[in-house]
N, C-alpha and C positions, 0 to 999 in steps of 0.2 A: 246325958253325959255332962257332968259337972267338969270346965275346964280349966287346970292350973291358970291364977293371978299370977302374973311374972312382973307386973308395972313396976315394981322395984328395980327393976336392972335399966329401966331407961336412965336411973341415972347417975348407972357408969359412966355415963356420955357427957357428963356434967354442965354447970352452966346451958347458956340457951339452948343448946343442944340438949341436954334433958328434958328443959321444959318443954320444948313441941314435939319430943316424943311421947310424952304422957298426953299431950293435948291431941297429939296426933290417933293416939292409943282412945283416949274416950271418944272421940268423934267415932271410931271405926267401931266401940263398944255401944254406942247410944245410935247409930245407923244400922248396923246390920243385928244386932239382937244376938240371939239365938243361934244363925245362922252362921256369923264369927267363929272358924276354926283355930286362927293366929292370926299377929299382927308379928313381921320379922323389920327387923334393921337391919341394911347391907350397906356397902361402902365403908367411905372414910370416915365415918362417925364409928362405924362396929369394929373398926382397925385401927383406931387408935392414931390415927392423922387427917384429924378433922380441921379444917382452914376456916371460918367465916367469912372471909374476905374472897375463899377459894374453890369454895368447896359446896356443896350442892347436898339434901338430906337423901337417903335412897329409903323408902318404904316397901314393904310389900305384904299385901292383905290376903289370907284366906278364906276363900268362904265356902259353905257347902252347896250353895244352888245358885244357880243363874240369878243377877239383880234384876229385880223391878225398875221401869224408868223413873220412878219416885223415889228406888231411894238412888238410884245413881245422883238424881239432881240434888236428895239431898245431901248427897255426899259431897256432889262438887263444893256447893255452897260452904261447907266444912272448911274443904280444899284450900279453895281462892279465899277464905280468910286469913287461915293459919300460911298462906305464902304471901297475903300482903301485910301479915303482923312485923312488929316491930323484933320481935323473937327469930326471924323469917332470915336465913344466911343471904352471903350475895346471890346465889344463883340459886336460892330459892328451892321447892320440893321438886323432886321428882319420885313420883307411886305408882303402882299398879294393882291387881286385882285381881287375881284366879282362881279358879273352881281348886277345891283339894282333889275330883281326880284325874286331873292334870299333873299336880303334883307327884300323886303317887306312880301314878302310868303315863312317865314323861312322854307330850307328842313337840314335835319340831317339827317347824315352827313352832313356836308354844302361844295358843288363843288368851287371850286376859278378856275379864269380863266390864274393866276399866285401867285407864290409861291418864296419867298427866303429868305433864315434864311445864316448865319456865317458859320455854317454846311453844306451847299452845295456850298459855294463860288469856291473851288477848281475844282468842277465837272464843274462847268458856264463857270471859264473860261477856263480851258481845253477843254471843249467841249460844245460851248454854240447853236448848235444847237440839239445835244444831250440833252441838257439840258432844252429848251423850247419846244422839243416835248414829253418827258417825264413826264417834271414837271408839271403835270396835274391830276384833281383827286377831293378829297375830304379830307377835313381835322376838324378833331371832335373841336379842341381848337377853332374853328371858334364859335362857340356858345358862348364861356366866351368871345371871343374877342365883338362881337357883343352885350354882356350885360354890358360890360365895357364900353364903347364908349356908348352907349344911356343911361350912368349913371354919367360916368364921362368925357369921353372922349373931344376932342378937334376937334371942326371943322376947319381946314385950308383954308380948300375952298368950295365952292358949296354947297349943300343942307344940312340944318342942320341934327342933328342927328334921327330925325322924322323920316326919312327916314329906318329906322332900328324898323319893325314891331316886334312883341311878339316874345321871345324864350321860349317856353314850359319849367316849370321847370325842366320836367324831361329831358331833352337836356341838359341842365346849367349842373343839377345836376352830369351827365353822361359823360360830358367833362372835369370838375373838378375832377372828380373821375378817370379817363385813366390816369391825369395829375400825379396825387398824389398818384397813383397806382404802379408806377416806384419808388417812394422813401422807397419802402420796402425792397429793394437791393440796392438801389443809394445813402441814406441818408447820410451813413457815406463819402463816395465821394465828393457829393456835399451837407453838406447838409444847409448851407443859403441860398436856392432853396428852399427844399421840406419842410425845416421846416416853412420855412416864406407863402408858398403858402400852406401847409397846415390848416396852421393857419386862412390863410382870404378865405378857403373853406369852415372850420369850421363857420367862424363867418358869413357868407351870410346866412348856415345854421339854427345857431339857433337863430340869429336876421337881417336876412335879409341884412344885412350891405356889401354893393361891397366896398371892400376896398382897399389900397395900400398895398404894401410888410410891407413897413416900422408900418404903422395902424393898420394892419393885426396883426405884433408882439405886437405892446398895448394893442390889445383884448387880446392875448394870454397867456399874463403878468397877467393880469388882472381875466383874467376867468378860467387857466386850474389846475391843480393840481402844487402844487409847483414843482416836479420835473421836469414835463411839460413845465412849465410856464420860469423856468431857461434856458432850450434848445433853447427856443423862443430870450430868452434873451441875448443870448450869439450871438447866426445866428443874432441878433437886430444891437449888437456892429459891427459882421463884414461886412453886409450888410454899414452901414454906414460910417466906417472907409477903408474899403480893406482888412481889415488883416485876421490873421486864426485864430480863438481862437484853442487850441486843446480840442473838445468837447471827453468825454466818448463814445465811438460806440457802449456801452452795454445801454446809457442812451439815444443816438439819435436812437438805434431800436428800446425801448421801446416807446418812443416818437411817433416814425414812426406806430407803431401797435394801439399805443391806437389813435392816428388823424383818420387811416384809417377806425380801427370799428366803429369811432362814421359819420364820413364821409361816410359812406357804409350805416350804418341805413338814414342818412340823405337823398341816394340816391335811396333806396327801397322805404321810406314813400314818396317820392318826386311821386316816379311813379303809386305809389295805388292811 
C-alpha cells in the first residue's frame, strides 16, 4: 500500500516550526520504513498559536507493528537530537507512538509503543536503554490527544486522520479531568497551563468546541464570571507575550475550584 506524501503541510507551521516538523517527519520515515502508517501534528503548532518561548511541539507516530528495541533506540537518538537542536522551542518535543489498532479500536487507557516529553530527556540520555525498556505502558492524555488530531490536527505524512476511530466521551471527558485535576495545587506554579487548559475543557464541555490554548481563553473571556474570566485573561496575555503577569493565588484557586466542579459535573453527566 502506497502511502499519501503529506510533508508539504508541515509548513503551514512555518518557520522553526516547520523545519522540525519535516525533520521530525524523515527521522520517523528513515526509522520505521514500511512499517509508518502516519506522522500527525497536534497542539499549538496545528492551532495556530504556536509560542517558541511557550510552547512545546506535540507529535504523534503511527505504526503498524510493535517496535523492535533497535529501532526504538534508534529513534530516541533521532529524538534527543532534534530536542537539543537549535530549531528545538523552549519546552522542547513531546511524541509518542502507537500501534494503528489502537487507533482504530480505541482502548483507555490507551498503550504507546513509545513515549517522550522535556521531562524525561535527562533519564534518555543517561540511560537510554534504561529508558526504552521502561518507557512503556499506557498513558490517559492519549484520548485528548487522539480527539485533537481528528479535529484539528495536522497530517505530515501517511494516512489521514480517519485513521483515528471514535473516543468514548467518557475517555475525552476522563483524560481532561486527571489533566486539570493537578491544577488544584499547581495553579498558582504554573498557572497559564491550568488556567488556559481548563478553560477549553470547559468549553468542549458545554459547547462541544476542541479548541486552542489561546481560543480556549476567548471562550473564557467571554462566558465565565468576571472574576473568572480576568484569570483567563491575564494567563491570555502571558501565554502570548512570555511574560508573568503577577496573578492573585487566592483568585487563581478560586478559579482553579470553580473550572474543576463545573468540569467534574461535565465528566459524571459524560459517563451516565
Amino acid at each position: 500500500m502506497n502511502l499519501p506524501d503529506t510533508e508539504n503541510q508541515a509548513d503551514e507551521t512555518g518557520g522553526i516550526c516547520g523545519k522540525i516538523t519535516r525533520d521530525f517527519t524523515d527521522g520517523c520515515r528513515k526509522i520505521f520504513g514500511a512499517n509508518l502508517r502516519g506522522v500527525y501534528l497536534h497542539g499549538s503548532a496545528a492551532m495556530g498559536c504556536f509560542n517558541p518561548r511557550k510552547s512545546d511541539l506535540d507529535f504523534l507516530a503511527v505504526v503498524e507493528n510493535p517496535l523492535t528495541d533497535n529501532e526504538r533506540l534508534d529513534f530516541l537518538a533521532i529524538v534527543l537530537a532534534l530536542d537539543s537542536s537549535a530549531d528545538a522551542p523552549a519546552k522542547g518535543l513531546e511524541l509518542s507512538v502507537v500501534l494503528r489498532s489502537v487507533c482504530e479500536n480505541f482502548r483507555y487507557p490507551t498503550p504507546f509503543e513509545f513515549h517522550f516529553s522535556r521531562a524525561h530527556k535527562k533519564w534518555a540520555e543517561d540511560a537510554p536503554l534504561d529508558f526504552i525498556e521502561k518507557m512503556r505502558g499506557t498513558d490517559k492524555d492519549l484520548a485528548a490527544h487522539f480527539v485533537i488530531i481528528k479535529n484539528r490536527g495536522k497530517c505530515l505524512f501517511g494516512e489521514p486522520a480517519t485513521i483515528f476511530g471514535q473516543v468514548p466521551q467518557s475517555a475525552f471527558f476522563d483524560s481532561i479531568l486527571c489533566d486539570c485535576l493537578d491544577g488544584a495545587d499547581e495553579i498558582t506554579e504554573n498557572p497559564v497551563y491550568y488556567a488556559l487548559n481548563m478553560a477549553r475543557a470547559l468549553a468542549f464541555k458545554n459547547d462541544g468546541l476542541v479548541l486552542s490554548k489561546k481560543e480556549g481563553a476567548h471562550w473564557a473571556m467571554q462566558n465565565l464570571p468576571k472574576e473568572h474570566a480576568l484569570v483567563a485573561e491575564n494567563a491570555l496575555a502571558d501565554y502570548e507575550s512570555g511574560g508573568k503577569t503577577e496573578q492573585n493565588p487566592d483568585a487563581l484557586k478560586k478559579y482553579a475550584a470553580y473550572m474543576i466542579a463545573r468540569i467534574k459535573g461535565a465528566a459524571q453527566a459524560g459517563a451516565e
